[in-house]
C-alpha positions as CSV (number, residue, x, y, z in Angstrom):
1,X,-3.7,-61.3,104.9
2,X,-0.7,-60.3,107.5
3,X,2.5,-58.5,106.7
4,X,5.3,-60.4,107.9
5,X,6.5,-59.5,111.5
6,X,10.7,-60.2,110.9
7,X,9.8,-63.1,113.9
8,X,9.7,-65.8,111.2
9,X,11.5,-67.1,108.1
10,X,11.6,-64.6,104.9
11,X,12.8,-67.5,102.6
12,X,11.4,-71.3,102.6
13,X,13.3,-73.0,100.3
14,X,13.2,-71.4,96.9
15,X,10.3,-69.6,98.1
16,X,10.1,-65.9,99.4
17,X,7.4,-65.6,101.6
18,X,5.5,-62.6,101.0
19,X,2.7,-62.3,104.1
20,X,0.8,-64.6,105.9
21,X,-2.4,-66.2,104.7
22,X,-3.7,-67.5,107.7
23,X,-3.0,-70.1,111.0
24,X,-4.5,-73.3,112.2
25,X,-4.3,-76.0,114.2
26,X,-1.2,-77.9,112.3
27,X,0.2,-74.5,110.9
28,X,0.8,-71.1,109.2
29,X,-0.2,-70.6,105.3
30,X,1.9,-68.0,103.4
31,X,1.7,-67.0,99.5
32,X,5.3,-67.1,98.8
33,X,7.2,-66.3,95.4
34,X,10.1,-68.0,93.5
35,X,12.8,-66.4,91.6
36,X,10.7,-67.2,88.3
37,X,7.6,-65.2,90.0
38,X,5.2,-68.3,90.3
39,X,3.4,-67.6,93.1
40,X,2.7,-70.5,95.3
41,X,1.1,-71.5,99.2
42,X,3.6,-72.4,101.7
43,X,2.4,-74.6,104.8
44,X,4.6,-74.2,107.5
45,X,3.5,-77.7,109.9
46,X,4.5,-77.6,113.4
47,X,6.5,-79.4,114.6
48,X,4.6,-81.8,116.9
49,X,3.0,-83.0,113.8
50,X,5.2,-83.3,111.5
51,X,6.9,-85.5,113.7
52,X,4.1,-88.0,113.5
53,X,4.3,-90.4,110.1
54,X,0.4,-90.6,109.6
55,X,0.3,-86.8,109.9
56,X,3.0,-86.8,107.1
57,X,0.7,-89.1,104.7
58,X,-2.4,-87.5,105.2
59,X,-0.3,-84.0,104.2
60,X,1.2,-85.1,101.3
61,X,-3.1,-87.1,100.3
62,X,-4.2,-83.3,101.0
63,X,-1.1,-82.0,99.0
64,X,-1.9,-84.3,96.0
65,X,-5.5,-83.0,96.3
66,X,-5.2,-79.4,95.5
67,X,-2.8,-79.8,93.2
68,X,0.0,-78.3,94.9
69,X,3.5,-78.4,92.8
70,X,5.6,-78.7,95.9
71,X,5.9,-79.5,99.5
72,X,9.0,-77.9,101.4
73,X,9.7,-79.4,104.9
74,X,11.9,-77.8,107.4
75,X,11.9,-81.2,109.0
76,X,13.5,-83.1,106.1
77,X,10.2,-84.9,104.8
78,X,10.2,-85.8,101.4
């Protein structure tokens, strides 16, 4: 895990992003916090992809997967 450089977002959403997890080829990965203190993962999907509507289904197919409670997108995908 990575402190947080100041180059990026603090906040996603209702999520405070607390470090980051880890970087591949669609994204970053950062545990983030809400108010409440459930601690979640936060995807960050560049842009290039998330532009592209198969990306988008196969994301939310691997979102509905592991069980995540939430997908955020910066790029105003439900």
């Amino acid at each position: 895990m990575e402190q947080l450089t100041g180059e990026g977002p603090a906040r996603i959403g209702p999520y405070r992003l607390i470090a980051r997890l880890g970087a591949g080829g669609t994204g970053l990965v950062h545990p983030g916090r809400s108010d409440p203190g459930r601690t979640v993962a936060v995807k960050v999907v560049q842009a290039e992809h998330a532009q592209h509507a198969e990306f988008r289904r196969r994301f939310a197919r691997e979102v509905l997967d592991v069980g995540v409670a939430a997908v955020l997108s910066s790029m105003g995908c439900p």
